[in-house]
C-alpha positions, 0 to 999 in steps of 0.5 A: 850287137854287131850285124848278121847276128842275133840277140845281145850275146851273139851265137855264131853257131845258131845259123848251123842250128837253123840248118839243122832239120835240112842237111845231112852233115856240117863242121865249125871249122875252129880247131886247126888240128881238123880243118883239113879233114872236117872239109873232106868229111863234109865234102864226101858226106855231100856227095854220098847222101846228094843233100846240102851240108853246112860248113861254117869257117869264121872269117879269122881262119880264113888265111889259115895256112894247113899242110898241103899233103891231104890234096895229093890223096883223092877223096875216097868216094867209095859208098860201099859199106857192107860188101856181104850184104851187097853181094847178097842183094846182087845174087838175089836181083840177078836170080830174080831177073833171070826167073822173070818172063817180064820185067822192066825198068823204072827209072826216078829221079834219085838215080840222077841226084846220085850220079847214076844216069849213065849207069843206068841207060847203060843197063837199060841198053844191055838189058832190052827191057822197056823202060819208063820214067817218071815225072821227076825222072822225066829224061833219064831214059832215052825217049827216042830209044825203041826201049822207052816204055812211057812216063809212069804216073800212077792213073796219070798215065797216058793209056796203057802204060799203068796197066804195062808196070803194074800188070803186064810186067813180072818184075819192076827193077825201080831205080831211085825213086821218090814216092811223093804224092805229084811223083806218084799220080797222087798216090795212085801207084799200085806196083806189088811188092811181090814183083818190086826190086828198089834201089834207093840211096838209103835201103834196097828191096827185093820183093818186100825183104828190105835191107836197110842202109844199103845204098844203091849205087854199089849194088846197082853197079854190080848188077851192070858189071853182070849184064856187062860180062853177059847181057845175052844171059839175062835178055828174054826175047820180047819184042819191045815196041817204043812207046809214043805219047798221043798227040794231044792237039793237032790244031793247026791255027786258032788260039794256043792251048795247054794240050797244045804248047808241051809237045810242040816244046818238046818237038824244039828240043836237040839232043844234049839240050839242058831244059828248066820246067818251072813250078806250076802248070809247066810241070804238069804239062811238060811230061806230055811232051817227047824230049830228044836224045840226052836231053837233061830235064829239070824240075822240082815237082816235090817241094815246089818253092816257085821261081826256082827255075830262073836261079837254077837255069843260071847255075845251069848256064855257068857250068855249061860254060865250064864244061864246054857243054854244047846242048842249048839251055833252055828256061819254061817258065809261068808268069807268076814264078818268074816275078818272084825271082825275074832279076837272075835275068839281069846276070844272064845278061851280064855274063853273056849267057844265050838260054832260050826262055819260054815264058808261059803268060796265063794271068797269074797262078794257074795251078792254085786256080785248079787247087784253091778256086778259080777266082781267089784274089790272092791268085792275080798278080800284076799282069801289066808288065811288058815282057818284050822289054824284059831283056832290054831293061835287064841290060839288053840295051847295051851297044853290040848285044843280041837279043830277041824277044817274040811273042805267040798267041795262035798256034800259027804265030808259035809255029812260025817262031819254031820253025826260024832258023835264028830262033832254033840256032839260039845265037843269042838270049831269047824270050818267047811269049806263050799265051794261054788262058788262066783257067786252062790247065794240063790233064795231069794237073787236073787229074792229081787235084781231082785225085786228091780231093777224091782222098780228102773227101774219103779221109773226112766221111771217115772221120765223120764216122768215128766221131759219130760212133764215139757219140753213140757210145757215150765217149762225147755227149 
């Protein structure tokens, strides 16, 4: 038995077999004759479906020597399949747009996994059409633009915007969405199939006649190229109005509040920041906020693993530098998820790296209070670290390094941290403490879990029924 393999008879393979259930594609790069195409098979699979892939190559491969010649050929990237099909979904979508009074564009969150932001904005600009986001696709339109309509979320809309989607708009051009119960107000998205045109990475739609294995990004580009060659043809004329999310909270001193923090969040951003919204109550409560121009928003409000923000900001951080992007990094983080992944602060530091950090301190795991019960023990943490010599342990102590660490809990104290210079110039790493109380949570939390027990309440007296029918009926006794 040998280290990082299990069992008396070790299988190197059972590592890919664990991956199984999570990936898309993976290669065991043992055959010499292969390599060099297994690793453009799984390199092009990874960009076609945006999933992880698993390529396993032994150590006794890795100096391998393999002809140069597949390098001088790019990648084929093109993820048309079925032309014919495409065009058809094409002529269909341009036909059902050109007979349409009404319609509007629904911008998700695939349409950002698949490289398709651009393509997009772009045809949201051609087309004058309103357009609205969602949770998961907070960002893709641009909120200061005059088209943004508002973030649809099902009844967790702010008011008015359900009733514009799933009423007032003809047709509903959706790109990229991803139907997950926090995406979709808790399953409360009600848009008629009668009036639905989806685009999505494994099928296209239009009005309930479903094509499947189609991806979207062909045919969505083809639609482009015909706004494109005449936008003038498909523009309807209706005055579009911006959409500008209510304040929520003008107070003006007196403790901070979660109505409170979000927007005023929103309001630090500049055009071409990169912003990280951390599972929990950020998530919730981000949405309320307006973003800034080509801000590109991050979060993972689906699968929701805790602490990923802090690795993933890091990421972020590394291929800012790369690509010589300019826009600040920008890291919203709970108390409970920074503890579960705090020591990436230590590589910040390391590698120079000046993303501002908002930490939002609340006592613990808000979120699950408003889910599980407020006062469930297992809800507490260690609420006792000093978060003012956080950067300083991580490494922030070395001679010549910058680095700044605030604290807020009055909406005076965060508004004078707003509105310095230094804070809002990011010059160096800095950590800005947001003090709110543990039971306070967004409305858009509360309304999901309100929401949400409201279906389990319904799926239990059905149940109820069924088994009291079965009783009478003499199936049990």
């Amino acid at each position: 038995m040998i280290h990082h393999t299990l069992e008396a008879n070790p299988d190197h393979g059972v590592y890919r077999g664990m991956s199984g259930p999570i990936r898309s594609t993976s290669a065991f790069l043992d055959d010499e004759a292969t390599m060099a195409s297994e690793i453009d098979r799984v390199l092009f699979t990874a960009i076609k479906t945006r999933l992880p892939v698993y390529l396993f190559v032994p150590t006794d491969v890795v100096d391998t020597p393999l002809n140069a010649a597949r390098l001088e050929t790019p990648l084929d990237l093109n993820l048309s399949t079925r032309p014919d099909t495409e065009s058809l979904i094409v002529n269909k979508i341009l036909e059902a747009i050109g007979k349409s009074r009404k319609p509007c564009i629904l911008a998700d969150v695939l349409a950002k996994r698949h490289a398709a932001t651009k393509q997009t904005r772009r045809l949201i600009e051609l087309a004058g059409y309103p357009a609205f986001s969602t949770i998961l696709g907070k960002g893709l339109v641009d909120e200061t633009s005059p088209l943004f309509g508002g973030m649809y979320n099902g009844s967790m809309s702010f008011p008015g915007i359900k009733e514009a989607v799933e009423n007032d708009a003809d047709l509903i051009l959706n790109i990229g969405p991803h139907l997950t119960s926090s995406n979709t107000g808790a399953f409360t998205r009600q848009i008629p199939e009668n009036k639905l045109i989806v685009l999505h990475p494994h099928y296209c739609s239009v009005f309930g006649e479903r094509f499947e294995g189609i991806h979207f990004i062909p045919v969505l580009g083809a639609v482009l190229q015909a706004f494109e060659k005449d936008a003038q043809k498909f523009r309807k004329g209706n005055t579009v109005t911006r959409f500008q999310n209510p304040i929520l909270d003008d107070s003006t001193s007196g403790p901070l509040k979660q109505s409170y923090i979000w927007q005023r969040i929103g309001r630090f951003t500049k055009p071409d920041d990169i912003v990280f919204v951390e599972v929990g109550t950020s998530q919730f409560g981000m949405p309320d906020a307006t973003l800034a121009a080509n801000v590109q928003y991050e979060t993972q409000i689906y699968w929701s693993s805790i602490g990923y923000t802090v690795g993933a900001t890091l990421g972020a951080l590394v291929a800012a530098r790369e690509n010589g992007h300019k826009g600040r990094v920008i890291l919203v983080v709970g108390d409970g998820s920074l503890q579960m992944s705090v020591q990436e602060i230590s590589s910040y530091i390391r590698n120079g790296f000046t993303p501002t950090i908002f930490l939002i301190n609340n006592d613990g795991y808000t979120i699950e209070r408003e889910i599980h019960g407020p006062e469930q023990q297992y809800n507490d943490i260690c609420t006792s670290w000093d978060h003012m010599k956080m950067l300083e342990f991580f490494g922030g102590r070395q001679k010549g390094f910058k680095s700044r660490s605030v604290e807020a809990r009055t909406v005076e104290e965060l508004e004078e941290i707003m509105g310095d210079s230094e804070f809002i110039s990011n010059d160096c790493i800095q950590l800005c403490e947001i003090y709110v109380d543990k039971f306070d949570v967004p409305w858009i939390l509360r309304g999901q879990v309100d929401a949400h027990k409201a279906r389990l309440k319904v799926a239990g007296e059905q149940q109820k029924k069924t088994w009291e029918s079965l009783v009478l009926a003499g199936t049990f006794v």
